[in-house]
MARLUMLO-705546 format. One record per residue (C-alpha): y, x, z; residue in one letter. Coordinates in Angstrom, 2 decimals, decimal comma. Example, Ala and Ser with C-alpha at 12.3 -4.5 7.8 and 13.67 -1.06 7.14 Angstrom:
v	u	w	type
-4,50	12,30	7,80	A
-1,06	13,67	7,14	S
This chain:
v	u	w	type
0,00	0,00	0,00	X
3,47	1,08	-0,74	X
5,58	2,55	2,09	X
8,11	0,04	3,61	X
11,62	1,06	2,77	X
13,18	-0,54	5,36	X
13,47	2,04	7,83	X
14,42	5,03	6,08	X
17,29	2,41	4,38	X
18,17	1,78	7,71	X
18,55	5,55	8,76	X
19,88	6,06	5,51	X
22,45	3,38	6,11	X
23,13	4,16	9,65	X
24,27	7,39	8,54	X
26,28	6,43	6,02	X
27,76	4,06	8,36	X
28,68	7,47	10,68	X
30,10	9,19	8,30	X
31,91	6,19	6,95	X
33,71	5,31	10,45	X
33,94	9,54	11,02	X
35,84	9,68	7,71	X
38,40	6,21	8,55	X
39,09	8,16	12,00	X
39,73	11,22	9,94	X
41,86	9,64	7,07	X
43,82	7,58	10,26	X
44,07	10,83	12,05	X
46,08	11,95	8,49	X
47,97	9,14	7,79	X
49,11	9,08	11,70	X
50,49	12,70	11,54	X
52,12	11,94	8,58	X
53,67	9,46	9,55	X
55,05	11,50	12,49	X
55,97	14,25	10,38	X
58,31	11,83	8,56	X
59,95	10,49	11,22	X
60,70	13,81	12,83	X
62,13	15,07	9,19	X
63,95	11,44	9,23	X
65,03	11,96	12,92	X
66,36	15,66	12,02	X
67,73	13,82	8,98	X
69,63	11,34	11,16	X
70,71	14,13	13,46	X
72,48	16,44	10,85	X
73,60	13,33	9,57	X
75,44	12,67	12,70	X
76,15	16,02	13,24	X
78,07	16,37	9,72	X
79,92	12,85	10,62	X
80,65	13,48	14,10	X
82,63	17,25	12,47	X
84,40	15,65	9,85	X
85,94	13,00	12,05	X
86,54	15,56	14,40	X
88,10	18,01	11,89	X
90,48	15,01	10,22	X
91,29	13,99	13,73	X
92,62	17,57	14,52	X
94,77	17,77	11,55	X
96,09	14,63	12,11	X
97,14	15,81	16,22	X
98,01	19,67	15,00	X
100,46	17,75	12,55	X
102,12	15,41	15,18	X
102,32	19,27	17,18	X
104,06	20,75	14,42	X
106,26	18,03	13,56	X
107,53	18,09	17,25	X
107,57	21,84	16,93	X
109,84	21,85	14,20	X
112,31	19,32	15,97	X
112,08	21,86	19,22	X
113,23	24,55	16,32	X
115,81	22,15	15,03	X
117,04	21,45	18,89	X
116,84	25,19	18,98	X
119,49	25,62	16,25	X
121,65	23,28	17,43	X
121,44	24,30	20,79	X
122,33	27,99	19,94	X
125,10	26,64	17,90	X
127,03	24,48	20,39	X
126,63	27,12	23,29	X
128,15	29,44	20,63	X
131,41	27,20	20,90	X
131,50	27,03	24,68	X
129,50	25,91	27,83	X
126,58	23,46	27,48	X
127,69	19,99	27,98	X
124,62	17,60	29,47	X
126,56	14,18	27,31	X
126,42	16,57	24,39	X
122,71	17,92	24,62	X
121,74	14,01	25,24	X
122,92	13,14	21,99	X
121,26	15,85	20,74	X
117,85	15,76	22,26	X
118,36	11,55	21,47	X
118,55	11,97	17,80	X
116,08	14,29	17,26	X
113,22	12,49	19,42	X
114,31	9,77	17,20	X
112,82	11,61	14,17	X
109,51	11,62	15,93	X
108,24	8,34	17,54	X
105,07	10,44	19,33	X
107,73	12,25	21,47	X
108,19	11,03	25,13	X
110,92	12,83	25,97	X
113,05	16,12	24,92	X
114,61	18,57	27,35	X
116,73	21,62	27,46	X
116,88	23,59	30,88	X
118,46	27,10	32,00	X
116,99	30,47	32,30	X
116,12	28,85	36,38	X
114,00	26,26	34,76	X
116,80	23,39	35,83	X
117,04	20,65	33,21	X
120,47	20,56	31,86	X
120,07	16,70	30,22	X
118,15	14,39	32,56	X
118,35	11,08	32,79	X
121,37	8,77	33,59	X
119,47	6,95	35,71	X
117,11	9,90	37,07	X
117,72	12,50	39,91	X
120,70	14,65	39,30	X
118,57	18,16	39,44	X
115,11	18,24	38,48	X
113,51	21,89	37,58	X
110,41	22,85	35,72	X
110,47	26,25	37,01	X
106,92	25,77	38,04	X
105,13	24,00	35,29	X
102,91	26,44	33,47	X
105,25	25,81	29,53	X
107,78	27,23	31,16	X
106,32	30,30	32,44	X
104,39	31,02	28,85	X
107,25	30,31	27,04	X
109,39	32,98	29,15	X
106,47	35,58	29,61	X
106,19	34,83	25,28	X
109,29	33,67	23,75	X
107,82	34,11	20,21	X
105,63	31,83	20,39	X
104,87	27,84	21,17	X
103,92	27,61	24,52	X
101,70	24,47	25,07	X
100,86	23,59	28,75	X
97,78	21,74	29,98	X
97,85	17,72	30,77	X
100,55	16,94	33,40	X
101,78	14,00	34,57	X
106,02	13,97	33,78	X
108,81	14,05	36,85	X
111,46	12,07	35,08	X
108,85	10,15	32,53	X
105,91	9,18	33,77	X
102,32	9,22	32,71	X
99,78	11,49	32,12	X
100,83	13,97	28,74	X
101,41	17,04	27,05	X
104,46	19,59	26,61	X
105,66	22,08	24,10	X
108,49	24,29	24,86	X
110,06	27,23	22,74	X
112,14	29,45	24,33	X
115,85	30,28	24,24	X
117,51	33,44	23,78	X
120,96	34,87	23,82	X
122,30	37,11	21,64	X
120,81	39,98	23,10	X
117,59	38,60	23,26	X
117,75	37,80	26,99	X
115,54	34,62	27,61	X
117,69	31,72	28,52	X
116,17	28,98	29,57	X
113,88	26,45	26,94	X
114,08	23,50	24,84	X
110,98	21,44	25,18	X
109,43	17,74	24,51	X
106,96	16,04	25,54	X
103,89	13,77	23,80	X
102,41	10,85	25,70	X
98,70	10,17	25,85	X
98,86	6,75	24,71	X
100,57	8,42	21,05	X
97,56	10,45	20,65	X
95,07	7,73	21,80	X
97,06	5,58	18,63	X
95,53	7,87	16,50	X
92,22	8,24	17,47	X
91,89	4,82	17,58	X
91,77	4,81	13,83	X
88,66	6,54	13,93	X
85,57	4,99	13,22	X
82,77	5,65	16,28	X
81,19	2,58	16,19	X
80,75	0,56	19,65	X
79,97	3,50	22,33	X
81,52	6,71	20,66	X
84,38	8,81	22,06	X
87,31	10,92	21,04	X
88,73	13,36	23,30	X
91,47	16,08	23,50	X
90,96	18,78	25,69	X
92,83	21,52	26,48	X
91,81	25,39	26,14	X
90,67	25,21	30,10	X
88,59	21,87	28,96	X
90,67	19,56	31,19	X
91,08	16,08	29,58	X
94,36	15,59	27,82	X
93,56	12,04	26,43	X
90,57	10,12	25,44	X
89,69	7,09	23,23	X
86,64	4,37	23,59	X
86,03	1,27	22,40	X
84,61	0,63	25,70	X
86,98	2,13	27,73	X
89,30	-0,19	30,70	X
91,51	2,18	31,99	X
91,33	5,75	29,79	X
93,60	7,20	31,93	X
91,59	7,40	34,85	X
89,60	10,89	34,23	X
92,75	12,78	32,82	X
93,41	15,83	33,28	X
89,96	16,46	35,03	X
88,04	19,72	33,95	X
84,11	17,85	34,35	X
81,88	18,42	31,12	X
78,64	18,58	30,24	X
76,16	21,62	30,20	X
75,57	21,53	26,62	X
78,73	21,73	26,27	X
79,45	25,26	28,03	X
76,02	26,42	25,66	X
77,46	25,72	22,47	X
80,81	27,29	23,07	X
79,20	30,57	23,92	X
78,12	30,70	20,49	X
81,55	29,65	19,05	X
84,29	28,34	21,46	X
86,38	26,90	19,14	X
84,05	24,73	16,49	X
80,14	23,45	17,16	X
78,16	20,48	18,19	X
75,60	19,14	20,45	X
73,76	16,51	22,04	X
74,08	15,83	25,36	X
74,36	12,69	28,10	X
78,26	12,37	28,74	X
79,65	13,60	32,21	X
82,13	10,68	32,02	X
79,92	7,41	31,10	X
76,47	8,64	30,84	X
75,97	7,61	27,16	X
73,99	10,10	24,85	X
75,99	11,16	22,14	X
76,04	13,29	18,86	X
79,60	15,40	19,67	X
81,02	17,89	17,70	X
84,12	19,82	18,49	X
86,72	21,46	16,54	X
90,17	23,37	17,17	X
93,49	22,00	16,49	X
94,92	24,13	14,12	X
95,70	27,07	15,90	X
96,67	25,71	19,02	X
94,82	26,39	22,51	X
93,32	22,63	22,11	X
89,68	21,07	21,37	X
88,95	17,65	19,49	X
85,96	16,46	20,17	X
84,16	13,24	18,45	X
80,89	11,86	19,93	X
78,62	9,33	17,92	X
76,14	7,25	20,46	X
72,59	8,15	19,53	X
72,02	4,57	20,19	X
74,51	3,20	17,35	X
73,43	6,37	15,27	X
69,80	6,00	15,51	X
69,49	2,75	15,61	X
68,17	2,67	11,39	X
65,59	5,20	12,20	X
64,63	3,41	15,71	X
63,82	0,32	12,70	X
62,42	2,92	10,19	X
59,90	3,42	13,18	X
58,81	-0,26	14,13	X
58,10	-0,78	10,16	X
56,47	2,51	10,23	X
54,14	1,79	12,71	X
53,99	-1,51	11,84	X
52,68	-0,30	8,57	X
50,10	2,04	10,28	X
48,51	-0,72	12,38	X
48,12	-2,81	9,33	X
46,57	-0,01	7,38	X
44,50	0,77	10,33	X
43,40	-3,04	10,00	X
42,91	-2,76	6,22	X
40,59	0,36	6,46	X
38,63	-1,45	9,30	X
37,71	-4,42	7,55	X
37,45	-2,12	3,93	X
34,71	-0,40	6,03	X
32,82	-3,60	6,44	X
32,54	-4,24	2,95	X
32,21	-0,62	2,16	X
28,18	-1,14	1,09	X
29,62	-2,71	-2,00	X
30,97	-0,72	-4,75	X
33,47	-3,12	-5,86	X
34,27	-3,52	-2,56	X
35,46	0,14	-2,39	X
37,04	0,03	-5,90	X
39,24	-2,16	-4,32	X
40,70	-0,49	-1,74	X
41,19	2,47	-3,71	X
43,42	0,33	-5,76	X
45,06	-1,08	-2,98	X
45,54	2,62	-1,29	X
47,05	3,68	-4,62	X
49,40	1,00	-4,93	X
50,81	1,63	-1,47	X
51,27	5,11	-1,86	X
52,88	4,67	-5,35	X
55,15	1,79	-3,53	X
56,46	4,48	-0,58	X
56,90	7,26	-3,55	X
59,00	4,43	-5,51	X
60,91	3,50	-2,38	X
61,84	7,38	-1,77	X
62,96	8,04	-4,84	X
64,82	4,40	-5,59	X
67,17	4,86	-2,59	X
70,41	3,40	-2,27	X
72,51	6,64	-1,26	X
71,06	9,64	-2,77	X
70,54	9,97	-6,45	X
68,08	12,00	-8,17	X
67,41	13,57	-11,55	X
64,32	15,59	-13,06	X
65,31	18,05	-15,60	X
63,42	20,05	-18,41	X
65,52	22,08	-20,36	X
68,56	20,68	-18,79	X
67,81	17,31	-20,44	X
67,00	14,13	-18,33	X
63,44	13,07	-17,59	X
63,05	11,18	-14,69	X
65,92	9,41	-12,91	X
66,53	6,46	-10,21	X
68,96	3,89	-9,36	X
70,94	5,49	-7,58	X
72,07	8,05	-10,44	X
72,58	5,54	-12,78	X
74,99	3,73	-9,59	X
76,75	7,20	-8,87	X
77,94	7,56	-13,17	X
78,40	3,98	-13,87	X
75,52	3,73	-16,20	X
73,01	1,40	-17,14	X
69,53	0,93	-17,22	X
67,99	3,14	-19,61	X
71,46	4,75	-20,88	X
71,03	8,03	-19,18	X
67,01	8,99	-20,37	X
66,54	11,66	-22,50	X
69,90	12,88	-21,85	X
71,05	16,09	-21,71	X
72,82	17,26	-18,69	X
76,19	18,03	-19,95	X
76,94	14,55	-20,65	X
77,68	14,16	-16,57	X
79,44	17,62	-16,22	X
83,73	17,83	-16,19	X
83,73	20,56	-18,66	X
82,10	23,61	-20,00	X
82,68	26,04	-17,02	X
81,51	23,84	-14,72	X
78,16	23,17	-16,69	X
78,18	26,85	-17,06	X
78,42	27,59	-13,06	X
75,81	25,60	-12,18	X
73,25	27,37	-15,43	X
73,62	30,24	-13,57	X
71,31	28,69	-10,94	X
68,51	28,47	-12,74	X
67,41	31,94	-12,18	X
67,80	31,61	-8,43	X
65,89	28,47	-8,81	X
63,34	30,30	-10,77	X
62,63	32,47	-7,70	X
61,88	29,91	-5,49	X
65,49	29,14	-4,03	X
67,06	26,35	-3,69	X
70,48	25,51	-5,23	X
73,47	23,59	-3,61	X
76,97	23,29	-4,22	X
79,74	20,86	-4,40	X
82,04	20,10	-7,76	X
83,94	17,10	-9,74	X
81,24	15,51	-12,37	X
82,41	12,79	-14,79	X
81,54	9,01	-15,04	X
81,09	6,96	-17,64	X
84,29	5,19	-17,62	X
85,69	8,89	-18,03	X
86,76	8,98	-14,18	X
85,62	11,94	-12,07	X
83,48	11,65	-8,60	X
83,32	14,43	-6,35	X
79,24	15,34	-5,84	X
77,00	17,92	-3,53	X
74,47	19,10	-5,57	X
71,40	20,47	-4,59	X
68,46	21,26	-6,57	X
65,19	22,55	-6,42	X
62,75	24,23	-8,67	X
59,42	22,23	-9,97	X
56,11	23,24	-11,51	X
56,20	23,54	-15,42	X
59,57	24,46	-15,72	X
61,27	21,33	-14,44	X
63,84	20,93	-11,72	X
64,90	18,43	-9,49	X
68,63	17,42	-8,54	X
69,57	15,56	-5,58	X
73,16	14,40	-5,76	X
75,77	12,56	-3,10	X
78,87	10,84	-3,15	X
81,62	13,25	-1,00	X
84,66	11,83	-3,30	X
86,40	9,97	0,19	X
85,60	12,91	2,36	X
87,42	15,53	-0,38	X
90,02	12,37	-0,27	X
90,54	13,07	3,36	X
90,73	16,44	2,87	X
93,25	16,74	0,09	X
95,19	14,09	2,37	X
95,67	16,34	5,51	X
96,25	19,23	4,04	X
99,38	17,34	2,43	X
100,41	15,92	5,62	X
100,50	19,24	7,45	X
102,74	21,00	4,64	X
105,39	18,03	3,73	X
108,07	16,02	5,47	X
106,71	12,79	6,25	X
110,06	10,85	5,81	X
110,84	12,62	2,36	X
108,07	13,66	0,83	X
109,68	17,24	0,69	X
108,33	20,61	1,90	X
108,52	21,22	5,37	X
109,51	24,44	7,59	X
106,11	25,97	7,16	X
105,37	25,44	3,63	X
109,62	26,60	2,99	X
108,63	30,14	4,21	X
105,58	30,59	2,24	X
107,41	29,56	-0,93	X
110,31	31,46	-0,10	X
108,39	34,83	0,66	X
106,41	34,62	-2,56	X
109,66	34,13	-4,50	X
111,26	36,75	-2,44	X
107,94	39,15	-3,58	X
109,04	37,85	-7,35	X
112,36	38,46	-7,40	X
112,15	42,02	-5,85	X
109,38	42,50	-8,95	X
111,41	40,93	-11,32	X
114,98	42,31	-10,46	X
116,23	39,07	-10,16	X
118,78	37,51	-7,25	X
118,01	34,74	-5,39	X
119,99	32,19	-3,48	X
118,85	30,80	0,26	X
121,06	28,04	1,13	X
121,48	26,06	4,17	X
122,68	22,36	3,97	X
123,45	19,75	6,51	X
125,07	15,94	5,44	X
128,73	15,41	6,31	X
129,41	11,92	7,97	X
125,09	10,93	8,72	X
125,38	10,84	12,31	X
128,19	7,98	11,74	X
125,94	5,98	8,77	X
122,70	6,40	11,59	X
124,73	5,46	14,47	X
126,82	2,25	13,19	X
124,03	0,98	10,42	X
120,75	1,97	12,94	X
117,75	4,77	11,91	X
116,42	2,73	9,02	X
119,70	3,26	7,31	X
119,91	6,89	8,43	X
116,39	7,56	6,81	X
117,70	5,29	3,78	X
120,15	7,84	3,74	X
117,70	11,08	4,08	X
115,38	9,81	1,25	X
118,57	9,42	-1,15	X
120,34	13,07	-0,22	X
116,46	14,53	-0,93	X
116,03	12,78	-4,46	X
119,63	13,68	-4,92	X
119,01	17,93	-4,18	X
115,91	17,65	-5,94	X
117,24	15,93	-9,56	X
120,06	18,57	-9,03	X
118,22	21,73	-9,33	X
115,59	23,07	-11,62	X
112,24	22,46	-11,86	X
111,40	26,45	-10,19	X
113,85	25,91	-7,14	X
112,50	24,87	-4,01	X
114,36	21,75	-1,70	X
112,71	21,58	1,89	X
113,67	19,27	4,89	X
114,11	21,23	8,37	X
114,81	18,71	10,05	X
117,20	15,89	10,97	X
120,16	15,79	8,27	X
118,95	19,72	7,21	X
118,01	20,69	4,40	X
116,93	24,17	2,55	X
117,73	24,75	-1,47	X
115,98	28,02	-2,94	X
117,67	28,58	-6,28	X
115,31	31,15	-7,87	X
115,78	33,70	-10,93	X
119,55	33,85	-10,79	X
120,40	36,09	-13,75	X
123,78	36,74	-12,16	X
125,48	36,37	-8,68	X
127,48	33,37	-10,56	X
124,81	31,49	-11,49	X
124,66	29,86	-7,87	X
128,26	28,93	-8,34	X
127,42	26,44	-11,30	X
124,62	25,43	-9,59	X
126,06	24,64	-5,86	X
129,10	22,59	-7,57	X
126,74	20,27	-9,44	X
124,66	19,38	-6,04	X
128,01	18,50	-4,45	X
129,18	16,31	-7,51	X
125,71	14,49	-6,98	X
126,64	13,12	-3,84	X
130,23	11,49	-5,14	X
128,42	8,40	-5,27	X
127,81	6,23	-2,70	X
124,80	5,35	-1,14	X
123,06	1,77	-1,36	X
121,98	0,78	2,59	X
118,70	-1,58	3,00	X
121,28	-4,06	3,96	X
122,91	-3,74	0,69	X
125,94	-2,05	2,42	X
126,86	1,18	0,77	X
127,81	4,57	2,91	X
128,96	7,80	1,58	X
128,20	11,22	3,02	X
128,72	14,79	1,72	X
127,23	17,72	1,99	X
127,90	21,45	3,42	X
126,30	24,34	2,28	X
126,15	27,98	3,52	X
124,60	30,44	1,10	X
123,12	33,92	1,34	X
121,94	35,61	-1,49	X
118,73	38,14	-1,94	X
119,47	41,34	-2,13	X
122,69	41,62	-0,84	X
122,83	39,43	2,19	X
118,90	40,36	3,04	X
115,29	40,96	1,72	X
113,01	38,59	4,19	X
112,92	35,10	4,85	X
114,03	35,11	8,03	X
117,51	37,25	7,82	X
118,48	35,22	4,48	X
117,78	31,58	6,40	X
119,16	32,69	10,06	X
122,88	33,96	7,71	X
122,48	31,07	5,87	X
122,40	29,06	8,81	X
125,22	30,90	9,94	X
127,46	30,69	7,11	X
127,02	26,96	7,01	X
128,13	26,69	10,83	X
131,49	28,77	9,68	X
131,97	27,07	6,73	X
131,54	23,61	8,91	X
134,73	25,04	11,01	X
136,75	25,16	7,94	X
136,13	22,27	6,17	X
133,54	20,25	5,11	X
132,30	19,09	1,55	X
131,81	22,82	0,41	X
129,83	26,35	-0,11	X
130,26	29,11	1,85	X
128,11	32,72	1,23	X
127,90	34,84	3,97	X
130,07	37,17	2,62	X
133,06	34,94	2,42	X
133,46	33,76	6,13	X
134,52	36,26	8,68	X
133,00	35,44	11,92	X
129,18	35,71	10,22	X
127,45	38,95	11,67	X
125,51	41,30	9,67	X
């Protein structure tokens, strides 16, 4: 009789049956660390996401507070000036330092106050309604700015004597003639005008701005959640990971920690203000900032335990063929679905090259260029470049490509419509001579940029260079001219008869005024001079290649025929004021910027005392020193 079968099908399937639950634990096993592999490469993702966000908000932020600091700097300079000149006529009179210090604040609304005291620290323009002697002797501006008078001294969060409220101060230093410190002019900037601009920024529902000082105590700070953001200023109290990463670098980094203040967890990165002893720092909750990849996780795992069901019940219809047939289907289908979703994602877009020509691309390309579906295959790669030099640059990276390197750089690429998009471009090198590009969208973040920059260099009421970006012009055209042989005029204005139009019309009027006498200096030189606002009613005109010491003349009596007319008012009122010039001319009156503006200066004052509505070089007054 034949053998029964039976038993060695059973052993046969009984092992099968081992080896078939061995290889689902295996193949789980896989899929599970996977799956943690991607969320740790998503959660490092998120992270240098956050990171990246958390250091441009805090770098914008920065450049917006470092140019609030220089604006007030420059009207401590412009105090400074006038200062200097009315103690040059006789002694210091408080009435006339309040009106002063009154209309300069005025040109900056983040100012709290503005304050000029004596070489003993004694204010010499307090309040009307404050104590009669109040000194500042002890404060620590005061003390830099005498130990230093060449530079800005900024002091640490204080709360004010005659204004009060938690703030900061910047003082500059006076001098006498013979360099002898004097006392200081300095003003002050509330908390609650920095925490006005933070509050533009974007942190979501738990984040944080704060500005620190160099010694880390709290100058202001801004939170959505925040009742009372006063009450931890000017405390010192920060976090661990904090002190770590500024013993790498003290002045720009980022970490994760638990605040000090609230106990939230946040992504913070911190930056300098320009180069001012002061730290911005932006925090991003983890729990606003993770929150997608705390989701990416549930679906994950949701995912895993239904696959982990799927493979269970496969494995109880394993014995059939079809059965199994099935499920590989099934398996491949899923794994070509998570490929498709990678690739089809809604932020980063993605190319495959051969030969520089288009082979594989997905939505979000298409999105990024304006294009269609279908428009962009089998297209070369110049078709999306700005020009030929740029498609050139990035050629040149095929050979680092070719040895394994990646790629990654940042440059203007061209749309469809013919419009440009800033991009950062990575790429990376594939088997069979292909190459893949990954490509974002950084156009509002080079907006921001471009933006800030601006703002730091330019008047804000005019539009016209300010102090800083003046002397940088003015020393290259100095370097020019001394190439060239050529003279060049430095002239100093100031606007006869504003302070009357901004004190009987109001300050809209008066900056009605400014924005007319700038379009007026501007249309009346040439395209290569240079008109910059100091300040106030001041103004600086650099008239450059003179070909002769008379050019300016020709020049100088057109700008005052320009302001003959009168001046429409936003009330529809009409004002006149003039305009009084000193002049000092390269070489003869001085080779660097700061002797040609300081005679300049100078010769306007003594032109001033002899009449207005005119030029003066240095040269032609008498009482102008050398």
């Amino acid at each position: 009789m034949p053998q029964n079968p039976a038993p060695q099908l059973s052993v046969d399937l009984g092992r099968f049956r081992r080896y078939l639950i061995l290889g689902n634990l295996v193949l789980l096993a896989l899929i599970a660390l996977a799956a943690v592999l991607v969320l740790s490469a998503s959660h490092r993702a998120h992270e240098e996401r956050g990171r990246a966000t958390a250091a441009d908000l805090a770098r914008s932020l920065a450049l917006s507070v470092a140019s609030t600091l220089q604006l007030v700097d420059n009207t401590l300079l412009s105090t400074l000036n006038q200062v200097d000149r009315l103690g040059a006529a006789g002694p210091l009179q408080a009435e006339e330092l309040t009106r002063i210090a009154d209309a300069q604040r005025a040109l900056v609304p983040a100012m709290t106050a503005l304050r000029v005291t004596d070489a003993e620290g004694r204010v010499l323009n307090p309040d009307a309604d404050g104590p009669a002697t109040v000194t500042v002797a002890d404060r620590d501006y005061f003390q830099a700015a005498r130990a230093d008078p060449t530079r800005l001294a900024v002091s640490e969060p204080l709360q004010g004597r005659l204004k009060k409220g938690w703030g900061l101060v910047l003082a500059r230093a006076r001098l006498d003639e013979a360099g002898r410190f004097i006392g200081v002019v300095y003003g002050g900037i509330g908390t609650q005008g920095v925490v006005q601009d933070f509050q533009r920024a974007d942190v979501g529902s738990q984040g944080i701005v704060v500005l620190r000082s160099s010694s880390l105590r709290l100058i202001a700070r801004y939170s959505p959640r925040d009742r009372d953001p006063e009450a931890r200023l000017g405390m010192a109290q920060v976090s661990d990971a904090f002190h770590a990463a500024r013993k790498v670098d003290p002045w720009q980094g980022s970490y994760i920690a638990r605040s000090t203040l609230d106990g939230i967890e946040r992504v913070t990165a911190y930056t300098q203000v320009g180069r001012h002893p002061l730290l911005v720092q932006v925090g991003l909750a983890t729990e606003d900032f993770f929150a997608p990849w705390r989701r990416q996780m549930a679906q994950l795992g949701g995912l895993l335990a239904l696959l982990a069901a799927v493979v269970v019940g496969a494995s109880a219809l394993i014995y059939r063929a079809q059965a199994r047939q099935v499920r590989a289907r099934a398996q491949a289908a899923l794994l070509a679905a998570e490929r498709g979703a990678m690739l089809d994602n809604e932020l980063v877009g993605m190319v495959k090259l051969r030969a520089r020509r288009e082979v594989w691309h997905n939505a979000a390309l298409a999105r990024l260029f304006g294009y269609g579906p279908g428009e962009l295959s089998g297209q070369p790669a110049r078709l999306l470049y700005l020009d030929d030099e740029s498609f050139a640059q990035v050629g040149l990276a095929y050979q680092q490509l070719q040895e394994t390197r990646s790629y990654r750089t940042q440059l203007r690429m061209r749309r469809k419509d013919g419009g440009t998009v800033w991009v950062d471009l990575s790429g990376k090198a594939l088997p069979d001579g292909e190459s893949l590009w990954l490509m974002v969208d950084i156009t509002h973040i080079k907006r921001s940029e471009q933006q800030a920059r601006h703002l730091a260099l330019h008047d804000g009421l005019t539009g016209l260079p300010n102090r800083q970006l003046l002397q940088d012009r003015l020393a290259f055209l100095l370097r020019d001219a001394e190439r060239n042989g050529r003279w060049l005029a430095v002239c100093y204005l100031d606007l006869d008869g504003f302070k009357a139009v901004n004190d009987q019309h109001g300050h809209d009027a008066g900056d009605a005024v400014l924005r007319a006498a700038a379009e007026r200096l501007t249309a009346s030189v040439r395209g290569n001079d240079v008109v910059a606002r100091m300040g106030g009613d001041e103004f600086v005109l650099v008239l450059n290649q003179l070909g002769a010491l008379s050019d300016e003349a020709f020049a100088l009596n057109r700008l005052l025929d320009s302001f003959a007319a009168p001046i429409t008012l936003p009330d529809g009122s009409e004002a006149s004021v003039g305009v009084s010039i000193g002049v000092a001319i390269y070489p003869q009156h001085g080779s660097d910027v700061g002797t040609l503006l300081g005679r300049a200066d100078r010769a306007l004052l003594a032109g001033k005392r002899a009449g207005k509505g005119r030029w003066v070089t240095c040269d032609a007054v008498t009482d102008v020193k050398a």
